[in-house]
C-alpha positions as CSV (number, residue, x, y, z in Angstrom):
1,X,153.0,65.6,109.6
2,X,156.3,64.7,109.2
3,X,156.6,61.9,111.2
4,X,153.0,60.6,109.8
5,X,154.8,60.7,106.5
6,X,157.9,58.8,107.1
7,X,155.7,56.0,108.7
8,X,153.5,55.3,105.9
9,X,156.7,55.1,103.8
10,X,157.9,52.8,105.9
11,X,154.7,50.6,106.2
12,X,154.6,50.9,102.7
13,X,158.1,49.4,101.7
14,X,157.3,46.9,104.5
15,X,153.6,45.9,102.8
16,X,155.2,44.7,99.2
17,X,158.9,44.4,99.1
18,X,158.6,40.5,100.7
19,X,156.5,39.7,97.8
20,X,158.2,41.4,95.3
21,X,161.2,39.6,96.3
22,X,159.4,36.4,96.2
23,X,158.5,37.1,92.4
24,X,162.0,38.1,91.6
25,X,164.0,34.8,93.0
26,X,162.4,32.8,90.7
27,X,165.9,30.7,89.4
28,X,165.7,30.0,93.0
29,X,162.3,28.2,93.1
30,X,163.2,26.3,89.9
31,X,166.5,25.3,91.3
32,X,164.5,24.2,94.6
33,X,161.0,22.2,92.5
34,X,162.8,21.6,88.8
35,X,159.7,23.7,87.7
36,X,158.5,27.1,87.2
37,X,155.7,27.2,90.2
38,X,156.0,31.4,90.0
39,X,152.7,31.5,88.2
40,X,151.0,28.9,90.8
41,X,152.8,30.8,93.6
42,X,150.5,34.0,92.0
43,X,147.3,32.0,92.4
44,X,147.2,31.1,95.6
45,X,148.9,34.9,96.7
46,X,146.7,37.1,94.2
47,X,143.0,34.8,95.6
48,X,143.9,34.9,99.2
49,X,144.8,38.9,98.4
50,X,141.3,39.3,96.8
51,X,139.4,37.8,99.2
52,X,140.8,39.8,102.6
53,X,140.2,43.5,100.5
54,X,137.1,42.3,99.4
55,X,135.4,40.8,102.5
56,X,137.2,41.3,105.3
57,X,138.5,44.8,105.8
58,X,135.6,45.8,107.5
59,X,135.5,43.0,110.1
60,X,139.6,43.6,110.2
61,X,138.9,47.1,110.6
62,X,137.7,46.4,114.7
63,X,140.9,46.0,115.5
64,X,143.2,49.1,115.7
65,X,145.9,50.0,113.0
66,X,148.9,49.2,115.0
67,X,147.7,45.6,116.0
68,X,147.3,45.1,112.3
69,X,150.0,45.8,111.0
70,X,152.2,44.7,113.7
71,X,150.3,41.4,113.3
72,X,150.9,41.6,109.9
73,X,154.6,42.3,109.3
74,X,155.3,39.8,111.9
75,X,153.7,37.0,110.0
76,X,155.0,38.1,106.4
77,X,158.6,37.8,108.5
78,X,158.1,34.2,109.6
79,X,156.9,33.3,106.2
80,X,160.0,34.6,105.0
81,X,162.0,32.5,107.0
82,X,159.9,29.5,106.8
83,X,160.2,29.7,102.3
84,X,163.8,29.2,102.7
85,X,163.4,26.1,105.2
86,X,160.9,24.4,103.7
87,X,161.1,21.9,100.9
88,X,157.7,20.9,100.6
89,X,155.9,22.3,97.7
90,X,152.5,21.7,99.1
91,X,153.9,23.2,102.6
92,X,154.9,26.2,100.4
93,X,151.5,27.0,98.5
94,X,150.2,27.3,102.2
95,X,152.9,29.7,102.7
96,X,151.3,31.8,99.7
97,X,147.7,31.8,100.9
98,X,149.3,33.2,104.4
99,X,151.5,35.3,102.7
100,X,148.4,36.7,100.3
101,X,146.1,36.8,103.8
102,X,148.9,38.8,105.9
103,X,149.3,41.0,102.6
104,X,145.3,42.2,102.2
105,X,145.8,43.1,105.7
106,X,148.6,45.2,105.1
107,X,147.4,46.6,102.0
108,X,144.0,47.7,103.5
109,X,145.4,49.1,106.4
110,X,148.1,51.1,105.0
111,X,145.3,53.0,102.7
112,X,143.2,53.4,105.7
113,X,146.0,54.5,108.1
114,X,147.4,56.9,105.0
115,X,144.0,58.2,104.0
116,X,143.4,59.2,108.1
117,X,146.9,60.8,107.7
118,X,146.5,62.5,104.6
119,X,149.7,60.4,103.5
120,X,148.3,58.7,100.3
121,X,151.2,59.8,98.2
122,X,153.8,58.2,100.8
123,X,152.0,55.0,100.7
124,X,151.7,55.3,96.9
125,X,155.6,56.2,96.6
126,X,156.7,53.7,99.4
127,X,154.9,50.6,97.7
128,X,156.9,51.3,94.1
129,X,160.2,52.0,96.2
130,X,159.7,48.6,97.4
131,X,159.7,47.4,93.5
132,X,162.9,49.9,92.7
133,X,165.3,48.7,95.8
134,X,164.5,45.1,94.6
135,X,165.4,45.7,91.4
136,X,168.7,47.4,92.3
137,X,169.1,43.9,95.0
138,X,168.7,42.3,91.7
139,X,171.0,44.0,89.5
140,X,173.4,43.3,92.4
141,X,173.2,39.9,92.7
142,X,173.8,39.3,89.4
143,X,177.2,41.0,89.3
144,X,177.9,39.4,92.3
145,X,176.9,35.4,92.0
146,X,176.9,35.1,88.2
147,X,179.1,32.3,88.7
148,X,179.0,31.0,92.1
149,X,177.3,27.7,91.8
150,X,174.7,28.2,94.6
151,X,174.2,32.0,93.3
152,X,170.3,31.1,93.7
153,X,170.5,30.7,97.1
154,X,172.7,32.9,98.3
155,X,170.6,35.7,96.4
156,X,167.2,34.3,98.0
157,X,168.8,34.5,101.2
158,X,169.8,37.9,100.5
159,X,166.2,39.3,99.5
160,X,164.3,37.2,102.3
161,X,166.8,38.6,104.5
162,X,166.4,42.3,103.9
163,X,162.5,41.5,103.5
164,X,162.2,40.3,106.7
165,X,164.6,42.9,108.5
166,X,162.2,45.8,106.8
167,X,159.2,43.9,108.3
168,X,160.6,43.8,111.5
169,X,161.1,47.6,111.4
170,X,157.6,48.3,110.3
171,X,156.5,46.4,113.2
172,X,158.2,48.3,115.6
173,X,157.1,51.5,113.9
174,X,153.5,50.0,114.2
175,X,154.2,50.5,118.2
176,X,154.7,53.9,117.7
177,X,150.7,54.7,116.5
178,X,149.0,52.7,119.0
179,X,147.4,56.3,119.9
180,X,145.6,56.5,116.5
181,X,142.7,54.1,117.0
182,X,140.5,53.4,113.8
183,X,137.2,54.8,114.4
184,X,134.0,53.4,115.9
185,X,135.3,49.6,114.9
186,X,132.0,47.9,115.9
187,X,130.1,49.9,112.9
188,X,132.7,50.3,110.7
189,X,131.8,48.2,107.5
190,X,128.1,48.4,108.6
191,X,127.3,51.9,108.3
192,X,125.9,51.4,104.4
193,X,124.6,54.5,104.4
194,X,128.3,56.1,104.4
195,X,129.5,53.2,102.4
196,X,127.1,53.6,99.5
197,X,127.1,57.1,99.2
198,X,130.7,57.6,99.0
199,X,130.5,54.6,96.2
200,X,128.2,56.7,94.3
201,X,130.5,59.7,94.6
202,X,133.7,58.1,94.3
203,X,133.1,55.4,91.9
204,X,134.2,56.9,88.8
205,X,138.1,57.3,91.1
206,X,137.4,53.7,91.7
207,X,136.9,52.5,88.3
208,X,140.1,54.9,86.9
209,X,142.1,52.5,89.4
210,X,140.8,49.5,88.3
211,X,141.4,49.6,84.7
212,X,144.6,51.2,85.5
213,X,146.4,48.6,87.2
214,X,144.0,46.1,84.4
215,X,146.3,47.6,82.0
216,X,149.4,47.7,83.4
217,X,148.7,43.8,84.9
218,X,147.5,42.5,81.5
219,X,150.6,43.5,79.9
220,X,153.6,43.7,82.2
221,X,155.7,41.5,82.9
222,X,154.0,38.5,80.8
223,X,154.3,39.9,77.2
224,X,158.0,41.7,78.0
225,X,158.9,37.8,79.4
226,X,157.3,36.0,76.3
227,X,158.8,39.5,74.0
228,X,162.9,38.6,75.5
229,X,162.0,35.0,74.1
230,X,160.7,35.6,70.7
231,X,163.9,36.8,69.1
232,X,167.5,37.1,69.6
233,X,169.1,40.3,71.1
234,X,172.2,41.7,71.4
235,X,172.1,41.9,74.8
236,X,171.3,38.6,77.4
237,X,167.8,38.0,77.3
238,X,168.2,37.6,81.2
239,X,170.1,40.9,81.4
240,X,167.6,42.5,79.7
241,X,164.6,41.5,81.4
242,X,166.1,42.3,84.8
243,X,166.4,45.9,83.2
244,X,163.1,46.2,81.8
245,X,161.9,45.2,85.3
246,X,164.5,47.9,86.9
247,X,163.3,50.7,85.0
248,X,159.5,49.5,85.3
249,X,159.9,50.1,88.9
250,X,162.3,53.1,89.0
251,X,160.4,54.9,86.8
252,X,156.8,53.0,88.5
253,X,158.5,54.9,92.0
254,X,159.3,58.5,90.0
255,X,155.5,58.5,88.9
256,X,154.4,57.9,92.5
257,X,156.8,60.4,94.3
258,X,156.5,63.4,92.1
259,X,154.2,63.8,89.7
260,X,150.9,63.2,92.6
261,X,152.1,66.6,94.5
262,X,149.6,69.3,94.5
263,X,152.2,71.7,92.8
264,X,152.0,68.7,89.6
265,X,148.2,68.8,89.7
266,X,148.0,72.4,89.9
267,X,150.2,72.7,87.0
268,X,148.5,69.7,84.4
269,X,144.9,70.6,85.0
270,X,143.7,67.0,84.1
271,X,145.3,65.1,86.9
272,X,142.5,67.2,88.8
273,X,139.7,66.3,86.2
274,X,138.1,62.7,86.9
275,X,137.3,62.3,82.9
276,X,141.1,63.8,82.3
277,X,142.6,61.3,84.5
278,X,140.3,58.5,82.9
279,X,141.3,59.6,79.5
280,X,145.2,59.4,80.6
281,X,144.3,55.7,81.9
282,X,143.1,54.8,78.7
283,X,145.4,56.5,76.9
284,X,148.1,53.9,78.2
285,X,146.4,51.7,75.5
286,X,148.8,52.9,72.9
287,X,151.9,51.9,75.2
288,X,150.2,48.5,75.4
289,X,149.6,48.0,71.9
290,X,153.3,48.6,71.3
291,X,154.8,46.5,73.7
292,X,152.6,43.6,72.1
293,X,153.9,44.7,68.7
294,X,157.8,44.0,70.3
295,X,156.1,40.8,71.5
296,X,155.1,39.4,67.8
297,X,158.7,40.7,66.8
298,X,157.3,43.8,64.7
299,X,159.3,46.1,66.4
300,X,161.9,43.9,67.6
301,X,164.1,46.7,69.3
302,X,165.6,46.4,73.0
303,X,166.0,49.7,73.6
304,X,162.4,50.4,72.2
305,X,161.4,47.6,74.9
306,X,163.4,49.2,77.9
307,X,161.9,52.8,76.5
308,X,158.7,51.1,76.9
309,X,158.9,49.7,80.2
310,X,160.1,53.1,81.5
311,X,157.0,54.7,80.1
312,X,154.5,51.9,81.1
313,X,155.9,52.4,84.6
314,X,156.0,56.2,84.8
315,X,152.1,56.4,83.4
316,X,151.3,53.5,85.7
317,X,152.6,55.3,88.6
318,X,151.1,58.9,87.9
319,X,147.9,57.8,87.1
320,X,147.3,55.4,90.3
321,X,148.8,58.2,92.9
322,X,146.4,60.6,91.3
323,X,143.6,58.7,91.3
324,X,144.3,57.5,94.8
325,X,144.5,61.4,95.8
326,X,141.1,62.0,93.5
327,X,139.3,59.7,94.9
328,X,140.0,60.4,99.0
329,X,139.8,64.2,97.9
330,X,136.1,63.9,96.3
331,X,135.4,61.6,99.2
332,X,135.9,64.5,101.6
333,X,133.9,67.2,99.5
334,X,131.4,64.7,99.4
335,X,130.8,64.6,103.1
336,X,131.5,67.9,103.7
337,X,128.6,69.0,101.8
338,X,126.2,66.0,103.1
339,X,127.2,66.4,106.8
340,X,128.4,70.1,107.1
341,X,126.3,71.7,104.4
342,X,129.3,73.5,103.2
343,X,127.9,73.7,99.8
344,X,130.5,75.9,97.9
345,X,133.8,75.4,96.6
346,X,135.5,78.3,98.3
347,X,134.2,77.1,102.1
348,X,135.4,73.5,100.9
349,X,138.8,74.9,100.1
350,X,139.6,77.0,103.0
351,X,138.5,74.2,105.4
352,X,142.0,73.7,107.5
353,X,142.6,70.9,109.6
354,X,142.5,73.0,112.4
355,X,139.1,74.4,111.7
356,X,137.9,70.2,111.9
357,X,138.1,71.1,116.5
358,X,134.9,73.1,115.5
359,X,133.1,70.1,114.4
360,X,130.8,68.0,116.7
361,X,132.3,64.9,118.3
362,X,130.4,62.8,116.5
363,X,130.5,64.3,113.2
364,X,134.7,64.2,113.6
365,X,134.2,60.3,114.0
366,X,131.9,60.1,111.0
367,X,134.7,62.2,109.3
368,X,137.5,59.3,110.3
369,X,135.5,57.0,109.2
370,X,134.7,57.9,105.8
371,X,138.1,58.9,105.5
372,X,139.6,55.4,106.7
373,X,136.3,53.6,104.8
374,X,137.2,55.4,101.2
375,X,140.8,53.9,101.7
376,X,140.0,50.5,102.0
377,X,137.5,51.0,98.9
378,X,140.2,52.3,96.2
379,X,142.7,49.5,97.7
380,X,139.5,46.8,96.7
381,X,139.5,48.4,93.3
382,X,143.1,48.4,92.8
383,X,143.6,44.5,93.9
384,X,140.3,43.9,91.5
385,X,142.4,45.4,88.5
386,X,145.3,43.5,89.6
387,X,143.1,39.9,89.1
388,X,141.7,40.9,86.3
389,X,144.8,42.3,84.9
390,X,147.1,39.2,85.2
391,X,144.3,37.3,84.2
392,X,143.8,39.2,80.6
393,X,147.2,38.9,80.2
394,X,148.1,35.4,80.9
395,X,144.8,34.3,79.0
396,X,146.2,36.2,76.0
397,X,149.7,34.9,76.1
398,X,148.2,31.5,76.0
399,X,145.8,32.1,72.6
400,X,148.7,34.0,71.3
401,X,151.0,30.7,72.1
402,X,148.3,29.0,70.5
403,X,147.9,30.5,67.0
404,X,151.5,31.1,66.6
């Protein structure tokens, strides 16, 4: 288990950190296109992202875990290299609708490796550790090249560079699974009867997710960017964005790591409860409609703004590991009381892993797949809310902009 466990952390750190580094060099795209391209760069990433969790998972899904994401890290690698050769900017917007294809490949099949695994959490806590060593790279950086003239540069080849060197690792790692096969692969995605009844049973995990990570896309980082720039601070507005983005992701990572662990949810019943955990999502409102009040200059605090990043990233990352643990947890009840008639709490509960060698072949296989096939479906509903979220909030921004 142990060794499942530090995989997934690695092919989680692997899956977002060369994007994450992408959005966080952005003086070095402006210094390289006299423009700010970061939201066109998102376009092209975010639809190319969409798509392959949407549609192609399933036909993904018939080839094995480790020639995914062995595929997959190798590719996000050479893009790296390839952003800091090229000076094409129509050459680079096809880097980003590689870079967004190679991602919904990692993204799908870290959820559906993890979910086989039982390693949600890792994957949930590797992802935002991705997000916390950037922002420390960051912070770096800054110290370091504040006044060296090609500071941009340098710090781009710095985060491409460790980027690429974590892929590379995570493909090597990938070697080390090429035992765990993903499960029938010719009928995986065309089994609707499995896919539509763990839709109707999981759907309400599905739509926690989604307006989740709506939420937290709608309102970070675009109103904390347009918030830095309302106002004057006593602190550098750049300084203090790269901190509200530092403890976003620290605290994003603390969320993720320790409040999903089965001693938490035993201990604050709700994180259990389906409508507890949608009424924590929705909850986040309140966090939201504060960070707009900073925005309009009503509360025109930093460290109110910095409190509130910390929050929005702590809430953010408790609610989505929970929900990610809810929903492949109700996925297995679900089957086990369509396919093994186990039809009482008490027989669901004391059902070990070691009790799964008593199950018929063919049942164990049906087991994989729903477990691999429920992944894939709350890693759809999480790239949804990640659209829809950056799409709220940049639509927003702009009638904001426009009645200010």
């Amino acid at each position: 288990m142990l060794r499942a466990q530090i995989l997934t952390s690695i092919f989680a750190v692997a899956t977002l950190i060369p994007w994450n580094s992408v959005v966080t060099v952005d003086d070095f795209w402006h210094s390289q296109f006299q423009s700010d391209q970061l939201n066109i760069f998102t376009l092209f990433f975010q639809a190319t992202l969409l798509l392959v969790n949407l549609f192609g998972v399933f036909v993904l899904s018939d080839f094995a875990f480790w020639k995914r994401l062995l595929f997959g890290n190798v590719v996000s690698a050479l893009v790296l290299v390839a952003l800091l050769l090229v000076k094409s900017l129509p050459v680079v917007y096809v880097l980003m609708l590689i870079f967004g294809f190679v991602d919904g490949i990692l993204e799908a099949t870290l959820y559906g490796y993890a979910t086989t695994v039982q390693t949600t959490q890792h994957a949930q806590g590797g992802q935002s550790a991705s997000g916390a060593i950037v922002s420390v790279i960051r912070i770096i950086t800054k110290l370091v090249f504040v006044n060296h003239e090609s500071g941009a540069e340098l710090s781009a080849y710095l985060f491409f560079s460790i980027s690429a060197f974590l892929c590379i690792l995570a493909a090597v790692a990938s070697l080390s699974i090429r035992s765990i096969e993903t499960t029938r692969h010719r009928k995986l995605g065309r089994n609707r009867t499995l896919i539509l009844g763990i839709i109707r049973n999981c759907w309400p995990d599905m739509l926690t997710v989604f307006i989740n990570y709506t939420l937290t896309l709608a309102i970070f980082p675009t109103f904390f960017v347009t918030a830095l720039s309302s106002h004057e601070w006593h602190v550098s507005m750049d300084w203090l964005m790269v901190i509200c983005i530092a403890l976003f992701n620290i605290f994003d990572f603390i969320g993720k790591q320790f409040l999903g662990t089965d001693a938490i949810r035993a201990k604050i019943k709700f994180l259990k409860l389906r409508v507890g955990l949608l009424s924590f999502v929705i909850s986040r409102l309140t966090l939201c409609v504060l960070i707009v009040l900073c925005n309009r200059s009503i509360i025109p605090s930093a460290t109110v703004l910095s409190l509130l990043a910390a929050l929005l990233g702590l809430t953010n990352g408790c609610a989505s590991v929970n929900c990610f643990v809810s929903g492949a947890n109700n996925a297995r009840d679900w089957y086990m009381r369509r396919h093994l008639m186990l039809l009482d709490d008490v027989a669901l509960q004391s059902l070990h892993e070691d009790e799964m060698e008593t199950i018929p072949q063919s049942e164990t296989d049906d087991y994989k797949e729903m477990e691999e096939t429920i992944g894939y479906l709350m890693v759809a509903s999480l790239c949804v809310g990640l659209a829809v979220g950056l799409s709220i909030g940049y639509g927003f921004m702009q009638v904001l902009l426009l009645f200010s």
